[in-house]
N, C-alpha and C positions, 0 to 999 in steps of 0.2 A: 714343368719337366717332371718325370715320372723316375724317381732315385730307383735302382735296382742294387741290395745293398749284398755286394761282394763278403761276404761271408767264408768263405772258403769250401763250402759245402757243394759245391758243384752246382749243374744245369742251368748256370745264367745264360749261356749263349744261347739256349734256346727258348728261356725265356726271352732275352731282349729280343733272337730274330721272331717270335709267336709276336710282340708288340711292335715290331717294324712292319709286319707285313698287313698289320691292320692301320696303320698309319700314326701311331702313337709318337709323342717326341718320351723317349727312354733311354736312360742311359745305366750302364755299369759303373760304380763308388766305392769305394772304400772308406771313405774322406765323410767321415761324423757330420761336420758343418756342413756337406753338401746334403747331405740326409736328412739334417732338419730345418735344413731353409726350401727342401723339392715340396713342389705343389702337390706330391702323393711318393709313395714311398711302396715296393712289392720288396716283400722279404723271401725269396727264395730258400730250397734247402732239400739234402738227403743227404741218410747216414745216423748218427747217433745224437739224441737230444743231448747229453753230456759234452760231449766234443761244440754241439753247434753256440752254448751256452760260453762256452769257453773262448770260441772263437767273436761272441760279440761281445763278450766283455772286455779281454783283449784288445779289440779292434775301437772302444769306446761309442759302442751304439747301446747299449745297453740302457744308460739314462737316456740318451735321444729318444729311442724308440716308445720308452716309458711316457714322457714327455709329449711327443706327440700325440699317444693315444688317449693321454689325460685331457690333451686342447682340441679333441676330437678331429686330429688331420688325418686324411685320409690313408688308411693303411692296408695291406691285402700281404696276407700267409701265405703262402702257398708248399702244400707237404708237412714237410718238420719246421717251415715256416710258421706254419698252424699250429703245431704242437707246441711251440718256443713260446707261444702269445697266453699259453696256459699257466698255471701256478707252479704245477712243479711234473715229474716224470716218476715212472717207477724202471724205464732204463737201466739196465746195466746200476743198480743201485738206484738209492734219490737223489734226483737233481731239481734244485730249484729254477721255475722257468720266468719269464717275463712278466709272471700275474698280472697281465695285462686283462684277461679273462681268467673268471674262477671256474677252475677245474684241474683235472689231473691226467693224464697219459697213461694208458694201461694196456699192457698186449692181448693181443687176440688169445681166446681157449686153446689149449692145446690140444683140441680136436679136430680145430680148423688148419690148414696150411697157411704157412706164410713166408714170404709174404703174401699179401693179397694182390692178386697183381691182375691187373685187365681191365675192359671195358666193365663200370657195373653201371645202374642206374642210381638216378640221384632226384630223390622226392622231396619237393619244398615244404615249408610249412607255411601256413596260411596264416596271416595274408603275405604274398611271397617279397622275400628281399631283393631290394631296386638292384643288388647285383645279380638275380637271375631273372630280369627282367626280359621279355621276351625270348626266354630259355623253356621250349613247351615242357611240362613237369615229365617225368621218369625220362627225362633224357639221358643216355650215356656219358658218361666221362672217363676216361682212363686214371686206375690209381696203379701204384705201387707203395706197399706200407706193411709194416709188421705191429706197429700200434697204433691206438687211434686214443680219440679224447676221450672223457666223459665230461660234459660239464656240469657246474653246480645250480646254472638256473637253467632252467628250460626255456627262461621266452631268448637266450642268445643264440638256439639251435635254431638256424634259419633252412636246414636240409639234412635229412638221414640216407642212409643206404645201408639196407640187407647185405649183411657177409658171416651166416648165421648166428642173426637178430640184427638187429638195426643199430645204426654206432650214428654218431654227428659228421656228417661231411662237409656241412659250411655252418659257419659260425659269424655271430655278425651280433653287433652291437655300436650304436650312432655310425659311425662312417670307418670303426675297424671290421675287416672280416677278414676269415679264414678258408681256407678250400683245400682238402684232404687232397682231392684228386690232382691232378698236372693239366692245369687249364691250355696249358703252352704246350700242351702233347695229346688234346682232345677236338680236335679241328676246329668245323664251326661253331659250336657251343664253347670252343674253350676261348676261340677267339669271341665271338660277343661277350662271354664274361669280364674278359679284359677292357671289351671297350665299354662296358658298364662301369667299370671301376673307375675308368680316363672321365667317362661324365659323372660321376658321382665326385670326381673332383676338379670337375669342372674345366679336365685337359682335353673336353672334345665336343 
């Protein structure tokens, strides 16, 4: 089973219906011990890194999620999901984030508009990660975002996208990864991504 962890930050429904309609067994949790007993675990999210930190420490996913990413179980960001699996934010002040992956959270120049918001494309890095695996490379995905990562190694940057210069839009390290963009709101690429992550852990 594929945990979808209720966070309070909104778009599960349509993450869980993106994983219904590809056949995935998924569900919506709240509940810590369902979290770290699911065969994979999608951390959904939008809104304020500060707020979303607060809501999983609150809710006691906090060490779970640490925990799992330590014993390499399979995990997937998705948005400020992704941002939360970094070290810390520069948000609305510093918030310390999941240091799950090293790096930090930094907004866009103030020359750009934000958020970023639309279809952009998404360039892997070679050799490509098994979650964009037959994902032909500059394919489209839908973001919406006002910050994005930087991280501190380069070989965890599994894909960039141009939004004047290049930022990290999937991140991936053993069987954790990250996705800027809203896989559950980018059709068929966003649904094979999904079902890359359901065999990468082995729910499909």
């Amino acid at each position: 089973m594929i945990a979808i962890i209720d966070d309070g930050m909104g778009n599960l429904r349509s993450v869980a219906s993106a994983c219904q309609r590809v056949g995935l067994d998924a569900a919506i949790t709240a509940d810590p011990a369902r979290v770290a007993e699911a065969q994979a675990v999608i951390l959904p999210g939008v809104g304020a890194f500060g707020e979303g930190m607060e809501n999983l420490r609150a809710a006691g996913h906090h060490d779970v999620l640490r925990q799992r990413a330590h014993d390499d179980k399979p995990l997937l960001g998705i948005c400020l999901g992704l941002q939360l699996l970094f070290s810390w934010s520069e948000e609305h002040g510093r918030h310390e984030g999941l240091d799950i992956l090293p790096g930090r959270v930094v907004r866009f120049p103030h020359h750009l508009t934000v958020p970023h918001m639309g279809w952009n494309q998404v360039d892997p890095a070679e050799p490509p990660s098994p979650l964009l695996d037959g994902i032909p490379p500059a394919s489209h995905f839908y973001f919406a975002h006002s910050y994005h990562v930087v991280a501190d190694e380069p070989a965890i940057v599994a894909a960039t996208t141009d939004y004047g210069g290049g930022f990290a839009s999937v991140a991936a390290r053993g069987r954790v990864f990250g996705v800027q963009f809203h896989p559950e709101k980018s059709a068929a690429v966003g649904e094979r991504l999904l079902v890359n992550f359901a065999r990468i852990a082995g729910e499909r």
